[in-house]
LOVEX-731692 format. One record per residue (C-alpha): y, z, x; chain. Coordinates in Angstrom, 2 decimals. Last residue first. Example, Ala and Ser with C-alpha at 12.3 -4.5 7.8 and 13.67 -1.06 7.14 Angstrom:
BEGIN
((-1.06,7.14,13.67),A)
((-4.50,7.80,12.30),A)
# end
This chain:
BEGIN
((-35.66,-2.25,-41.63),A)
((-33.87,0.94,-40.85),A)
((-36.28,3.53,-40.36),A)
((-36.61,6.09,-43.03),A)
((-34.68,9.61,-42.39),A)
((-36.65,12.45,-40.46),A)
((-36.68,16.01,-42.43),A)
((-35.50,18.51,-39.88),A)
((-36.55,21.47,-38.13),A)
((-39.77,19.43,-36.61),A)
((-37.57,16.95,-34.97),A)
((-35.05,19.43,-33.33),A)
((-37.60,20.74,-31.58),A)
((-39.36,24.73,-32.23),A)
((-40.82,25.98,-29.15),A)
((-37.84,27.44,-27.80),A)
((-36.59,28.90,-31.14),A)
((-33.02,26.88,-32.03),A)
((-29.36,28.00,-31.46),A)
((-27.49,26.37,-33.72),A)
((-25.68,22.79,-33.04),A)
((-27.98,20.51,-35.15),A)
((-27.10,22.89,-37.78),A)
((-27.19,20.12,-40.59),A)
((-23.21,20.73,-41.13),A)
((-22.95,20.62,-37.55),A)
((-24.27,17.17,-37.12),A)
((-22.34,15.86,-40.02),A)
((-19.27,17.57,-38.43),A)
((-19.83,15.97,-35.00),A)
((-20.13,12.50,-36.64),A)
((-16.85,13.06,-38.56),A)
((-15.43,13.44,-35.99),A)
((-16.04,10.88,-34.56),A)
((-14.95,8.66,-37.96),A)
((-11.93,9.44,-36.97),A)
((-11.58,8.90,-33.41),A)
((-12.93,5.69,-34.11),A)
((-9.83,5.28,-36.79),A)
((-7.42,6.61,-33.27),A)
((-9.34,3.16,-31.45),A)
((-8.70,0.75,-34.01),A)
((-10.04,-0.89,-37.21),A)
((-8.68,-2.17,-40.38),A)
((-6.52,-4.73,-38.43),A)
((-9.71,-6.79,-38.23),A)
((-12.73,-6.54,-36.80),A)
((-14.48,-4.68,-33.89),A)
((-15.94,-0.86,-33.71),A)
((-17.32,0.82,-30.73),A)
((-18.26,4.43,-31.30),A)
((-19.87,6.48,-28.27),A)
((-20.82,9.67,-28.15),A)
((-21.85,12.21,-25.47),A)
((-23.30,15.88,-26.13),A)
((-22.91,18.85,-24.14),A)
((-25.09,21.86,-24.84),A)
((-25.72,24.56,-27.50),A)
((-22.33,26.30,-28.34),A)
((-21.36,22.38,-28.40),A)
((-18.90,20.91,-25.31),A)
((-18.21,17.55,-26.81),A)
((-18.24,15.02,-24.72),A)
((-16.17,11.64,-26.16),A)
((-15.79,7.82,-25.96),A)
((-13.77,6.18,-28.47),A)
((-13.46,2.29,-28.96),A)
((-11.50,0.06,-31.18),A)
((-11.95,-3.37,-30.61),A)
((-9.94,-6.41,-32.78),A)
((-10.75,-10.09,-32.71),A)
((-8.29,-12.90,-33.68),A)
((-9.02,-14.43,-30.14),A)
((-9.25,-10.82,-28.11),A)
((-7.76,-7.58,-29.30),A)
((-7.17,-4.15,-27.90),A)
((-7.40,-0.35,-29.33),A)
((-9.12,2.41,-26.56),A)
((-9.59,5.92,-27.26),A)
((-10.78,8.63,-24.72),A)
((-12.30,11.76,-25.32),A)
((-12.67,15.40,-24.81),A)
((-13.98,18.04,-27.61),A)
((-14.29,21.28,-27.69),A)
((-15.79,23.30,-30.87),A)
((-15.70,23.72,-34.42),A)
((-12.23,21.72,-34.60),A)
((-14.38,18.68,-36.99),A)
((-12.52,16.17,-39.36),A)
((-8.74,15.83,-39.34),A)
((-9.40,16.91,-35.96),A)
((-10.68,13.52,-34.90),A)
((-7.27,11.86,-36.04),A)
((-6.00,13.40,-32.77),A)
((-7.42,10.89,-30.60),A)
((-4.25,9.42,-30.03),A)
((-2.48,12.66,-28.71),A)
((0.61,13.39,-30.10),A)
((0.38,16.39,-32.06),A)
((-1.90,17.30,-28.65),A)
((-5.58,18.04,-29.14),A)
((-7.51,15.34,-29.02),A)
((-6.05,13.15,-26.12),A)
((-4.86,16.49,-24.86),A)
((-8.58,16.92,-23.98),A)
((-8.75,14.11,-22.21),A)
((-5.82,14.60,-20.33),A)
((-7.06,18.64,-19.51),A)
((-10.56,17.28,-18.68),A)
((-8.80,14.53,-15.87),A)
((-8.18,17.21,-13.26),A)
((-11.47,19.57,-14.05),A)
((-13.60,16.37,-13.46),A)
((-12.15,15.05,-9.96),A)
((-13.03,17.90,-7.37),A)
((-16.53,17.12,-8.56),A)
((-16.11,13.52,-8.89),A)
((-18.38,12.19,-5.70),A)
((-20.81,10.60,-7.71),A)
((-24.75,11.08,-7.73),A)
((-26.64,7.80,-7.79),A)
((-29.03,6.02,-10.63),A)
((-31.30,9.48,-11.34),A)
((-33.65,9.13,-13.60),A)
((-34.70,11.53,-16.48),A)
((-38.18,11.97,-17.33),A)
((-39.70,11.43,-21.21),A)
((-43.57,11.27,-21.57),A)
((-43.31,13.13,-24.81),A)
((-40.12,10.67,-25.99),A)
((-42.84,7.69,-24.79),A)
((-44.96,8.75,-26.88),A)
((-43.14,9.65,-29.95),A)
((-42.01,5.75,-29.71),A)
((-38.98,3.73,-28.94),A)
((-37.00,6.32,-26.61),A)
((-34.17,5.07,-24.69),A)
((-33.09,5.74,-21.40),A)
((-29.79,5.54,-19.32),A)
((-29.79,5.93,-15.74),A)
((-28.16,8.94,-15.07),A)
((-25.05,8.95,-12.97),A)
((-24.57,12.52,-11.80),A)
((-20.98,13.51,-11.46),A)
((-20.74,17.52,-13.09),A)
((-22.82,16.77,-16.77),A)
((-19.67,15.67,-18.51),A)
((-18.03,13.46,-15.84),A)
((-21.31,12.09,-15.72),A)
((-22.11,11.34,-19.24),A)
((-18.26,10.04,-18.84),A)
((-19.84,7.46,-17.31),A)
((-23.14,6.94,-18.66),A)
((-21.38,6.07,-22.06),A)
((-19.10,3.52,-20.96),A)
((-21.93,1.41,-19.62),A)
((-24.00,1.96,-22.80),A)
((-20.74,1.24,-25.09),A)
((-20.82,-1.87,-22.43),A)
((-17.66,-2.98,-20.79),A)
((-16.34,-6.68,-20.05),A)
((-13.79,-7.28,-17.63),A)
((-10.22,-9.62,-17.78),A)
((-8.52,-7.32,-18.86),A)
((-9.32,-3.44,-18.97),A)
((-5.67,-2.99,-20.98),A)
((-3.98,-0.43,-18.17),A)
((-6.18,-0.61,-14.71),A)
((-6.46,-4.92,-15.37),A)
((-3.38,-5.39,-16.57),A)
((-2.21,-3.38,-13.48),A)
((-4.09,-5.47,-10.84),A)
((-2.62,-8.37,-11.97),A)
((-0.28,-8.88,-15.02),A)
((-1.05,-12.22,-16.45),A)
((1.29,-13.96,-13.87),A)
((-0.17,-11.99,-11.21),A)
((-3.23,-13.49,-11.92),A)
((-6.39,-11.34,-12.56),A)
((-7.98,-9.91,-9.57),A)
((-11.10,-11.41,-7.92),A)
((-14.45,-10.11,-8.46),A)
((-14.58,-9.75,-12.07),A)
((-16.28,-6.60,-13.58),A)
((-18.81,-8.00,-15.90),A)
((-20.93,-6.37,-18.67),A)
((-24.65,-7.12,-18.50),A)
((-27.47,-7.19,-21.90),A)
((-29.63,-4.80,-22.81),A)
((-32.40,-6.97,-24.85),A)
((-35.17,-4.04,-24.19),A)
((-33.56,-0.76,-22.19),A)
((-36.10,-0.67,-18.71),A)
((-33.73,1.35,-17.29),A)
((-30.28,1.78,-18.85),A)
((-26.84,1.32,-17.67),A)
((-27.03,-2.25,-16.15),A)
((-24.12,-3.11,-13.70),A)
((-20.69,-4.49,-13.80),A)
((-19.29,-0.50,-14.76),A)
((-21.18,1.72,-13.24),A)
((-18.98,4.53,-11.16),A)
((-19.87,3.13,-8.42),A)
((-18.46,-0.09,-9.27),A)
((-15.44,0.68,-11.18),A)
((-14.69,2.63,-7.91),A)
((-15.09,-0.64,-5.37),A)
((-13.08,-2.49,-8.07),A)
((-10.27,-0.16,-7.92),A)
((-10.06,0.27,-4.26),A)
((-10.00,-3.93,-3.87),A)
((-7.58,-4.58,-6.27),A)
((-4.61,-2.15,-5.25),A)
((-4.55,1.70,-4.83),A)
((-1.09,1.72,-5.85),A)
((-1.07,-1.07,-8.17),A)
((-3.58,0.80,-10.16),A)
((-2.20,3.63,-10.41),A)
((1.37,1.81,-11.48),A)
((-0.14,0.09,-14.33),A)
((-2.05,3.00,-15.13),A)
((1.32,5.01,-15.52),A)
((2.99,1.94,-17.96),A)
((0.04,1.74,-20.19),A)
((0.50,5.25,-21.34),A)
((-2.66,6.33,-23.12),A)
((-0.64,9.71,-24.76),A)
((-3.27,12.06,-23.96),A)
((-4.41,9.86,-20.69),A)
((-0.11,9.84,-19.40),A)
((0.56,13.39,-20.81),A)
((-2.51,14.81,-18.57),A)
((-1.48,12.01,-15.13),A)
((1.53,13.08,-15.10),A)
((4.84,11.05,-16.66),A)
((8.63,10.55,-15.04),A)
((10.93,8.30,-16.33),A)
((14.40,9.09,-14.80),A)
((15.02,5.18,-13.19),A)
((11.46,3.87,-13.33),A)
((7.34,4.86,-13.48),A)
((7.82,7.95,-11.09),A)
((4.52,9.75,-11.02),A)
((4.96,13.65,-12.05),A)
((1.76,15.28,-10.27),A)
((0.35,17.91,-13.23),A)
((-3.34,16.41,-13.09),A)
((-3.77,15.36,-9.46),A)
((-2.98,12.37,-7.83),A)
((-2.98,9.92,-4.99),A)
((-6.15,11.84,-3.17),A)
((-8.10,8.58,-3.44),A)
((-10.45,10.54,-5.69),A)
((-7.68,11.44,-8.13),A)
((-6.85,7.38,-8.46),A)
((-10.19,6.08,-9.00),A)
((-10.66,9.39,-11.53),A)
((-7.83,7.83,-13.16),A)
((-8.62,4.53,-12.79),A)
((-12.26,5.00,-14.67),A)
((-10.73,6.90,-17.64),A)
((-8.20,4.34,-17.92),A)
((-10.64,1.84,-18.57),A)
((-10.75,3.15,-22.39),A)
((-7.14,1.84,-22.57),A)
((-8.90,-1.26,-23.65),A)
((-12.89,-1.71,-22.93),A)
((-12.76,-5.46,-23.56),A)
((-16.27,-6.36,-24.77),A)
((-20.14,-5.99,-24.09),A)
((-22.51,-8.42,-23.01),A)
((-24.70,-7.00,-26.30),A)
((-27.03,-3.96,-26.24),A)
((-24.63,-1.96,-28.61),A)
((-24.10,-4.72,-31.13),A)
((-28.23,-5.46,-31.44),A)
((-28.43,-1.76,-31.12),A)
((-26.66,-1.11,-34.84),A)
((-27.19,2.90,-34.54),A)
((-28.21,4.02,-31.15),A)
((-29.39,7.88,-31.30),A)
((-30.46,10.43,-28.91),A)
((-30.24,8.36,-25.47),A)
((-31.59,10.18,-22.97),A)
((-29.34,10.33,-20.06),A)
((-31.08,13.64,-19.02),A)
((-27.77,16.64,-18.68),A)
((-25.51,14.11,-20.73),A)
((-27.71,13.88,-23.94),A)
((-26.56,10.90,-25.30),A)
((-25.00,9.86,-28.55),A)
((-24.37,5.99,-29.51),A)
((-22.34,4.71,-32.71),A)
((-21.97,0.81,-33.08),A)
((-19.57,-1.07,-35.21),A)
((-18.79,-3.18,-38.27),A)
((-18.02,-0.88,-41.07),A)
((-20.31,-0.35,-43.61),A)
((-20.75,3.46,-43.25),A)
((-20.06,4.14,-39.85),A)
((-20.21,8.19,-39.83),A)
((-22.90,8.00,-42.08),A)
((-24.97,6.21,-39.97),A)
((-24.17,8.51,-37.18),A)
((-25.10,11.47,-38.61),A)
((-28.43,10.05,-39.50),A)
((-28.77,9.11,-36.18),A)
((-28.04,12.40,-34.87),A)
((-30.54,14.49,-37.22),A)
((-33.41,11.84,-36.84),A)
((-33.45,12.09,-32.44),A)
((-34.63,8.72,-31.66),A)
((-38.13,7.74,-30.64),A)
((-39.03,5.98,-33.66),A)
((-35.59,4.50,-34.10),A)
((-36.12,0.52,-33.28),A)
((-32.56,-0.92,-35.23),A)
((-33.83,-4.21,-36.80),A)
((-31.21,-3.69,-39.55),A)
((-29.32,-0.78,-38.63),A)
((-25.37,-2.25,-39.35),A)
((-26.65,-3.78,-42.73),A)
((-23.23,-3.80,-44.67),A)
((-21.33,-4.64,-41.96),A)
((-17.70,-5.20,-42.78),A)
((-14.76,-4.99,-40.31),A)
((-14.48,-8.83,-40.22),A)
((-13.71,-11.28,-37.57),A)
((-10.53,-14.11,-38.00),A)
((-7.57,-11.63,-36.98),A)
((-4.08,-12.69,-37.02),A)
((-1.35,-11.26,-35.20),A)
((2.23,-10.39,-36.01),A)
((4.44,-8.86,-33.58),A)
((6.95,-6.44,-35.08),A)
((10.51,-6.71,-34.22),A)
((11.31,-3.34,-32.10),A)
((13.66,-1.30,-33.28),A)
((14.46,1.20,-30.66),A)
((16.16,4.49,-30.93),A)
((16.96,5.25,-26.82),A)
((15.57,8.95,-26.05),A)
((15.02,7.71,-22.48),A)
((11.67,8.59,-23.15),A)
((11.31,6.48,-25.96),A)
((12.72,3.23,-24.09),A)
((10.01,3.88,-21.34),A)
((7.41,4.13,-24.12),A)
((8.39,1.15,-26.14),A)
((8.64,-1.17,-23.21),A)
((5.57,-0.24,-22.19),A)
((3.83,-0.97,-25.57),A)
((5.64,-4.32,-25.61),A)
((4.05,-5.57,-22.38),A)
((5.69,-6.25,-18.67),A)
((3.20,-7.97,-16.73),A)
((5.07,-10.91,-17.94),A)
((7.89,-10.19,-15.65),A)
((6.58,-11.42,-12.84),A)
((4.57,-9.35,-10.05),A)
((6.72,-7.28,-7.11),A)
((4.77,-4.28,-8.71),A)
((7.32,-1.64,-8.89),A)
((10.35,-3.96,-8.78),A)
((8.84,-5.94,-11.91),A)
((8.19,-2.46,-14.22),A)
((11.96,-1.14,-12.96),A)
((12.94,-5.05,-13.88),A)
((11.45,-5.23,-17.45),A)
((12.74,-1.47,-18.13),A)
((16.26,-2.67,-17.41),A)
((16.09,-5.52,-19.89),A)
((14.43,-3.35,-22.73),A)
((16.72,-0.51,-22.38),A)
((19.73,-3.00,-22.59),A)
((17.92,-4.95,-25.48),A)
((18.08,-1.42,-27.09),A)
((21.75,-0.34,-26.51),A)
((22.37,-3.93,-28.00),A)
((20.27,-3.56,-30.93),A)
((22.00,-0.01,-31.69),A)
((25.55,-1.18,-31.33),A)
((24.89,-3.85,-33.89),A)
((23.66,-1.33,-36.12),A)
((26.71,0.82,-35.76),A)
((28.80,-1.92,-36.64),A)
((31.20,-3.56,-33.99),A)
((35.07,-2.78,-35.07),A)
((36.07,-3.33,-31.67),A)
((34.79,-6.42,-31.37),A)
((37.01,-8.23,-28.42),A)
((36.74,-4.97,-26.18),A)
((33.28,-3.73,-27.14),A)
((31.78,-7.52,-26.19),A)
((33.71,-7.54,-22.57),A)
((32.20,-4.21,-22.16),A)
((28.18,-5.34,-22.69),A)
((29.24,-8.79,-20.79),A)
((30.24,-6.60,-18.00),A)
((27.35,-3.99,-18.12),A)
((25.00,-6.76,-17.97),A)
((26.82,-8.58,-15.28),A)
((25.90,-5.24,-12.76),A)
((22.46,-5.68,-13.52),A)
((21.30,-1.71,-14.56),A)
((20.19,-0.53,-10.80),A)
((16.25,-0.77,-9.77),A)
((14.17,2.40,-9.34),A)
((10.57,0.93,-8.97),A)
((11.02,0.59,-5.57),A)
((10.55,4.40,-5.27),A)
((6.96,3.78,-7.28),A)
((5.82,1.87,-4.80),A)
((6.76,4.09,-1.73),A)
((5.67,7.26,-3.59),A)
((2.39,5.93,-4.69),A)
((1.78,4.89,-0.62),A)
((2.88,7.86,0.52),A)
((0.62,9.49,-1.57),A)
((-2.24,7.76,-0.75),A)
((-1.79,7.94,3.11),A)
((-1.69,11.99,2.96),A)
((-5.00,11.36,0.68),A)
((-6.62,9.33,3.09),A)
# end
């Protein structure tokens, strides 16, 4: 399978080498020779529509789909690595939700949560309109769900965070591994680290072509997404993963492994995953708490067990860079918290004058691993890299409250700790 694989990723992305049109260059000279006194502005717009036309057809060639699946983000990035200086007219969109929720915990049931990490989470959020989640990675429990009528719901667009999914789709098939340079046109050349650090639609698009509609679906599935995450989770409600491939004139197969269109994610969904990529691959159904009776009575469940193993330490490094590199999107989390590892994912998208930002994170405490989950929608005020953000400032609420010391055995984190009033 894996010899197949990457003959297949190599075939596809070969054809994505496609020659600069041979009347471009024409019309390009024929314009130098009758304006020879051409500004240097002018010069600059047409080296950049001649980036953007040849990256349209490398991005066509590869996936022998129209010329639509082509988006602005990827034209950007391959023009950037060609070190071409674009100027690219702004697109301007218009949002009708808002990012203010002045009673995000109203009705929130918190008797069984963890006091310490909802608190944290609260004042992560403040009033914007969102939901924070933390799990315990090594039970499923979930510690905290702040604003559950948002986190419970059918769930939304999951954005680039669906590239977490297709890579470990794509490492399992054998196609990649961490440091293997994947052709994405003429001399632009991106592994799978730089392309999850950096989110690079382009890469995904290319994944996902590779191993083709039916592999990717088959690995969203196992790995949870168009199923319930919890058991027995009051008013959780069901993502969808469709189960026929979005139009080739939308973008396919590659719209669908870059943006997540088309399919609906759960922050609970979302959260089990990489709960699994943080605990070593088992899927734990997800369980919350509602009273100190049922937290005594507490036993994890066991959904499945996923064959990542051999898949976790090649997509840690992207995640991590995600964080951690000057050019990571989740960077804005260190502008808050460094105390200690942390991997993530962001995700920024919009849907009929609605904007998501996600982040979905493990960080790897002195005293165990610890999930989170921050889904925001709105306006233009809120994005993945500002969930990020206000992630880190989660994990430094926590840590400011010692929820990540090293506590007696018989002492919980409940009786250490003064619990905050229930939401009402």
């Amino acid at each position: 399978m894996r010899r197949t694989g990457i003959l297949a990723l190599v075939a596809i992305t070969a054809l994505a080498v496609a020659a600069t049109p041979a009347h471009a260059i024409a019309r390009k000279a024929d314009t130098t020779t009758r304006h020879a006194a051409i500004t240097r502005r002018a010069r600059a717009a047409a080296v950049v529509h001649h980036a953007e036309a040849s990256t349209r057809a490398h991005i066509h060639a590869a996936a022998h789909a129209t010329s639509r699946a082509a988006t602005r983000a990827e034209i950007r990035a391959a023009a950037a690595t060609r070190n071409v200086s674009t100027r690219v007219r702004r697109f301007s969109e218009r949002f009708t939700a808002s990012s203010i929720n002045n009673n995000i915990a109203e009705g929130d049931i918190t008797a069984g949560e963890d006091p310490v990490v909802r608190a944290a989470a609260i004042q992560a959020l403040g009033n914007l309109n969102g939901t924070a989640l933390a799990i315990d990675p090594s039970s499923g429990r979930i510690l905290a769900m702040v604003n559950q009528k948002l986190a419970l719901s059918s769930g939304a667009e999951p954005c680039s965070t669906i590239k977490v999914a297709v890579a470990l789709a794509g490492l399992s098939e054998g196609l990649i591994k961490a440091d293997t340079p994947v052709n994405l046109g003429g001399h632009y050349s991106l592994d799978l680290t730089h392309a999850l650090a950096k989110s690079v639609n382009l890469y995904f698009e290319v994944l996902g072509r590779a191993m083709g509609f039916e592999r990717v679906k088959h690995y969203a599935n196992e790995f949870g997404l168009g199923e319930l995450a919890g058991y027995n989770i009051a008013g959780e409600q069901l993502g969808t993963y469709p189960d026929t491939e979005l139009p080739a004139a939308a973008g396919g197969v590659g719209r669908m492994c870059s943006f997540g269109e088309s399919i609906s994610m759960t922050p609970l969904q979302l959260g089990a995953l990489v709960s699994a990529i943080a605990n070593g691959g088992t899927l734990y159904y997800l369980q919350h708490p509602t009273t100190p009776e049922e937290l005594a009575a507490f036993e994890p469940k066991v959904k499945r067990l996923l064959d990542i193993k051999n898949a976790i330490p090649e997509i840690l490094p992207g995640m991590e860079g995600a964080v951690n590199f000057s050019n990571g999107t989740a960077r804005s989390l260190r502008q808050n918290f460094i105390q200690f590892p942390v991997f993530g994912k962001t995700g920024t998208c919009s849907n009929n004058g609605t904007r998501y930002g996600w982040f979905v994170s493990y960080g790897d405490s002195p005293t165990g691993r610890i999930v989170t989950v921050i889904f925001l929608e709105g306006d233009r005020a809120v994005f993945g890299p500002r969930a990020a953000e206000l992630t880190g400032e989660f994990y430094r609420a926590m840590y400011e409250h010692n929820y990540f010391s090293p506590k007696p055995a018989t002492t919980t984190t409940a009786s250490m700790t003064t619990p905050t009033t229930p939401a009402q």
